[in-house]
VOBA-1610 file (N, C-alpha, C; in pm, whole numbers, padded with zeros to 5 digits, always signed):
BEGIN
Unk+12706+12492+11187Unk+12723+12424+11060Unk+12585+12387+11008Unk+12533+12424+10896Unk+12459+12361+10816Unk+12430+12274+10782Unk+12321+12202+10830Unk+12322+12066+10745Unk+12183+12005+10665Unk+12276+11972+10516Unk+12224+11932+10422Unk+12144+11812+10391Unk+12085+11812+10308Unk+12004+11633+10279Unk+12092+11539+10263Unk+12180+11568+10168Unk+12240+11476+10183Unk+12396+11420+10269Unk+12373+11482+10387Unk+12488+11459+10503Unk+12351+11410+10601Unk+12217+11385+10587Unk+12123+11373+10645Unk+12079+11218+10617Unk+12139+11237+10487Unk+12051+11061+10391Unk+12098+10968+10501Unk+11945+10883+10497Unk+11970+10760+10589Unk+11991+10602+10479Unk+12096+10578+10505Unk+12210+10500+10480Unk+12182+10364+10594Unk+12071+10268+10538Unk+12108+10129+10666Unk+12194+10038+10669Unk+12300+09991+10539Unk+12383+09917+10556Unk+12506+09927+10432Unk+12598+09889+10493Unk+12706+09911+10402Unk+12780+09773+10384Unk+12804+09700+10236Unk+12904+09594+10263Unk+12826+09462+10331Unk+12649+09490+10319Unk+12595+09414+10420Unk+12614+09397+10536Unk+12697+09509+10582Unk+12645+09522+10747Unk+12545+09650+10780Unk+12536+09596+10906Unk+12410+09752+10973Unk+12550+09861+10977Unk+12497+09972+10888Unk+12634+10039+10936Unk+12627+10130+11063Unk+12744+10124+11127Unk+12763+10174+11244Unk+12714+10294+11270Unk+12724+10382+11214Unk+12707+10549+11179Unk+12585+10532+11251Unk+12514+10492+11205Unk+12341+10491+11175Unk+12281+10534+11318Unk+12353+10405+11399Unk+12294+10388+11544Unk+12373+10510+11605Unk+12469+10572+11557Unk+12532+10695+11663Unk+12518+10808+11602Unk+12635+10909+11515Unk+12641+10984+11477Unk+12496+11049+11423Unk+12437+10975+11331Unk+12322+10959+11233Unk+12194+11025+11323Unk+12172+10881+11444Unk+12035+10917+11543Unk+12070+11065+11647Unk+12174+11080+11641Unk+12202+11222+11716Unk+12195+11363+11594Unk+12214+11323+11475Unk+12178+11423+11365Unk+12054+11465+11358Unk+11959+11371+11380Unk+11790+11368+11325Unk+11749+11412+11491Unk+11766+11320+11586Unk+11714+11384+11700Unk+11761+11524+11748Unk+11861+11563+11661Unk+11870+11731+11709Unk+11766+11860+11614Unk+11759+11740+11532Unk+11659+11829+11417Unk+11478+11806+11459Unk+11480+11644+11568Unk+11327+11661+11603Unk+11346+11753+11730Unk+11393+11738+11781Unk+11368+11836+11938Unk+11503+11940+11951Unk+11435+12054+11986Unk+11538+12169+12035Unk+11562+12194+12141Unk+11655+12209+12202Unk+11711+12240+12331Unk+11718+12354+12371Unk+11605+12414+12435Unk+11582+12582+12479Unk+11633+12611+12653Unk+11739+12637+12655Unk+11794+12677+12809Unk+11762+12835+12843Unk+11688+12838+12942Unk+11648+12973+12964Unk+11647+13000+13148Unk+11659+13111+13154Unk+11646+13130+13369Unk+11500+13213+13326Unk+11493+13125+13449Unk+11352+13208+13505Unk+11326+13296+13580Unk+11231+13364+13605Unk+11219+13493+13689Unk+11326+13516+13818Unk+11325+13387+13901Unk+11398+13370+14027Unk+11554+13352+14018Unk+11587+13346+13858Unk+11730+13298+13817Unk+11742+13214+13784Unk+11685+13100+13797Unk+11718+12918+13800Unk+11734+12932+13677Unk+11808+12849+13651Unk+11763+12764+13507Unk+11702+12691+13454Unk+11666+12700+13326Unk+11521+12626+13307Unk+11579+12573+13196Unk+11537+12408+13163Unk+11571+12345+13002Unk+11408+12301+12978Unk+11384+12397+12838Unk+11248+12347+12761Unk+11294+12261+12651Unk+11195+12168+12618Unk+11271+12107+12490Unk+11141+12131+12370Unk+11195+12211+12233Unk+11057+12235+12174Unk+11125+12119+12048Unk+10993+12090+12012Unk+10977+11971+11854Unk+10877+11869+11864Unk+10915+11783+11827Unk+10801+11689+11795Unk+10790+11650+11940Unk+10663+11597+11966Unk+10623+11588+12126Unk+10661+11433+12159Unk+10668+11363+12212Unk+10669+11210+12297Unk+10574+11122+12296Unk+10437+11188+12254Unk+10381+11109+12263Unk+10378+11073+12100Unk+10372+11182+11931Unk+10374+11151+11843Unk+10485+11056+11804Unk+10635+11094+11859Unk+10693+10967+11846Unk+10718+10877+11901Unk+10661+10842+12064Unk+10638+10685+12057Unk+10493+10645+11984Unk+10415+10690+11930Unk+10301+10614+11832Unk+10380+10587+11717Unk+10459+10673+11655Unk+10500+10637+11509Unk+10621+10485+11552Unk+10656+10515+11620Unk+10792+10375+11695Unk+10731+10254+11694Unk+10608+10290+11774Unk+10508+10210+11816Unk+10426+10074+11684Unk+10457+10202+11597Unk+10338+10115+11459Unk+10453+10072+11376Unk+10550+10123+11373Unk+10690+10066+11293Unk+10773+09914+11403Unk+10774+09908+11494Unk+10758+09793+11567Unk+10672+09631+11574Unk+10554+09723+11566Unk+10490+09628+11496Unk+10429+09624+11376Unk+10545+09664+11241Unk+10551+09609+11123Unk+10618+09510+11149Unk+10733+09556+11241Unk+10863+09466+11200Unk+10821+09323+11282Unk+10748+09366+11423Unk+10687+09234+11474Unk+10604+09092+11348Unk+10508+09187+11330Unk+10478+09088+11158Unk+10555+09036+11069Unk+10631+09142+11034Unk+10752+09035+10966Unk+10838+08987+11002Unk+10892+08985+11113Unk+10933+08862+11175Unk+10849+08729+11209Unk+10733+08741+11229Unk+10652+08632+11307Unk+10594+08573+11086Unk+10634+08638+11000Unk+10598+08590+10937Unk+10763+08490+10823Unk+10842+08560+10845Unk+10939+08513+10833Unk+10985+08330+10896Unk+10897+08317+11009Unk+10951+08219+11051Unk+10871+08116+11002Unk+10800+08126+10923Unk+10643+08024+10889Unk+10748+07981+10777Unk+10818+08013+10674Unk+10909+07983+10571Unk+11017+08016+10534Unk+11161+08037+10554Unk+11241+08126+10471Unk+11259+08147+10358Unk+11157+08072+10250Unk+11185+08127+10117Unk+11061+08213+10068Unk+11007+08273+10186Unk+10901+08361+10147Unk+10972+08523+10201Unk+11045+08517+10206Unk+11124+08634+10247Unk+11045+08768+10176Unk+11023+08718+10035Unk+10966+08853+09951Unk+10865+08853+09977Unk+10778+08767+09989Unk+10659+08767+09931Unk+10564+08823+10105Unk+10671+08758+10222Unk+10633+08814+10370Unk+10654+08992+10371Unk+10776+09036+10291Unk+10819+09196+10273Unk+10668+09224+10174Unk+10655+09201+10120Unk+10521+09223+09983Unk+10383+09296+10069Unk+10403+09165+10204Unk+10233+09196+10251Unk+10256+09327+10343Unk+10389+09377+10400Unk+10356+09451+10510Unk+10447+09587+10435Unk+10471+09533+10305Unk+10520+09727+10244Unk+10429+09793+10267Unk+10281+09784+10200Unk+10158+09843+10193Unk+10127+09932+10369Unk+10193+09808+10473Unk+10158+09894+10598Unk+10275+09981+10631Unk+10415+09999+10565Unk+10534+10095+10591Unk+10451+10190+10495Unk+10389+10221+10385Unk+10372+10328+10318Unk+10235+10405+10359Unk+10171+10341+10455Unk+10046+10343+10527Unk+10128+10504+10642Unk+10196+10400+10725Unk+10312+10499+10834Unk+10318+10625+10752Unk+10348+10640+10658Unk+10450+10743+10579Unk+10284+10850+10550Unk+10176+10820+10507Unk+10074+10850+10490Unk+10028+10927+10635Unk+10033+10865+10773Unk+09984+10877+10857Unk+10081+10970+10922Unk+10182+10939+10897Unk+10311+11034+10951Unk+10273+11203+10853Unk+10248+11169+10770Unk+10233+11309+10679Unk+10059+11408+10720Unk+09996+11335+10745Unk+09885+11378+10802Unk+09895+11420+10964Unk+09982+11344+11000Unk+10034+11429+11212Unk+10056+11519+11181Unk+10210+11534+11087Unk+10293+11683+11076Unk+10152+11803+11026Unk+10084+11767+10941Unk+10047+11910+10881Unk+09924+11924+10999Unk+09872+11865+11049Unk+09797+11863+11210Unk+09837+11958+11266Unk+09946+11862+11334Unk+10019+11943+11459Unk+10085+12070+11394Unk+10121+12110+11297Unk+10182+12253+11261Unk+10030+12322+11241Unk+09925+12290+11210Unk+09836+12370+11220Unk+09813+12463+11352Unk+09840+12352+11423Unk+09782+12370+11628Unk+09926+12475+11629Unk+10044+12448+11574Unk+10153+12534+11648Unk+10187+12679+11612Unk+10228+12716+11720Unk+10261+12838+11655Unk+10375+12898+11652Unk+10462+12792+11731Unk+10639+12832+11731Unk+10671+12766+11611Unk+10816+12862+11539Unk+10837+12788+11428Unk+10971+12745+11447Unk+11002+12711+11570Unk+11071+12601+11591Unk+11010+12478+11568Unk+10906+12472+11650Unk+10851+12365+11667Unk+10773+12275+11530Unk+10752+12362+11440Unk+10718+12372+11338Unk+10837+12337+11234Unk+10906+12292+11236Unk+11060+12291+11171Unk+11077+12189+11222Unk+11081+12161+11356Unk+11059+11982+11387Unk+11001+11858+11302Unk+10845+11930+11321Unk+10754+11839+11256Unk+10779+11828+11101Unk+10855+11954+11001Unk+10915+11915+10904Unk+11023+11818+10870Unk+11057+11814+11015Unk+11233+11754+10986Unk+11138+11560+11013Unk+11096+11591+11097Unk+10979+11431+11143Unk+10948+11355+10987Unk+10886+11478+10889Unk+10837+11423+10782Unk+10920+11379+10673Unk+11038+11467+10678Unk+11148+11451+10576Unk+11216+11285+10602Unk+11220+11283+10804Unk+11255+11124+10816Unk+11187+11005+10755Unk+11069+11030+10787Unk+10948+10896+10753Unk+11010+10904+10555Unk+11014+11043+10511Unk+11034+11015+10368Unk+11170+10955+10295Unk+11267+10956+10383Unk+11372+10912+10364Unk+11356+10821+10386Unk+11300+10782+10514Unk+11297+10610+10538Unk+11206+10549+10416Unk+11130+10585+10362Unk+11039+10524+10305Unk+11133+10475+10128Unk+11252+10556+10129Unk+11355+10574+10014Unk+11423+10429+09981Unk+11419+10379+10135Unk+11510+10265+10160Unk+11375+10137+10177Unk+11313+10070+10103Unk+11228+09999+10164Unk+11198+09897+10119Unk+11332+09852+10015Unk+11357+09699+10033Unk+11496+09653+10146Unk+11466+09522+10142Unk+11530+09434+10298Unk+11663+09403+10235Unk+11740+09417+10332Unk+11940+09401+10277Unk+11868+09217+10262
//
């Protein structure tokens, strides 16, 4: 089955809740589109599982720096609650920073690659950060 942008759109809350989808169906949609599942035997017969796409270490750095956005705005959230906007105000500039830095990995690492699987990963990587970046005011 094919799948489209918009059976892809990331959707964080519905009705003001976190919607459910998100954390299941959703993160198993996108993580099949960052990493591929290559089952192959090897010379001796065995079986072998390669996994080609975005590598482990690019996405725990991107996790890594989106963590601690959210660390900041939490630790800034608690200094006032009626600065809610104005705490979202200072650290948009560092979510659109991510989206910048995320767009400069992908065309990197597809330079270095030469599978276009793997290469189709790092597209699908960039299309996320851009979707996320779609959604980037706070419920």
């Amino acid at each position: 089955m094919s799948e489209t942008k918009e059976n892809l759109r990331i959707v964080f809350y519905e009705n003001g809740e976190l919607r459910p989808g998100l954390l299941d169906k959703d993160a198993r949609d996108w993580a099949g589109r960052l990493v591929h599942r290559e089952d192959k035997t090897d010379r001796k017969g065995r079986q072998v599982t390669n996994y080609l796409g975005v590598s482990r270490h690019q996405l725990r750095r991107l996790y890594d720096e989106v963590k601690q956005h959210q660390k900041l705005l939490n630790d800034k959230k608690k200094l006032h609650p009626v600065e809610k906007d104005r705490c979202w105000n200072e650290v948009k500039p560092l979510v659109k920073m991510t989206r910048a830095k995320t767009a400069y990995m992908v065309a990197r690492m597809k330079d270095k690659e030469k599978n276009s699987t793997t290469k189709a990963s790092y597209d699908a990587l960039y299309e996320f950060a851009e979707r996320v970046n779609e959604n980037e005011t706070l419920p």
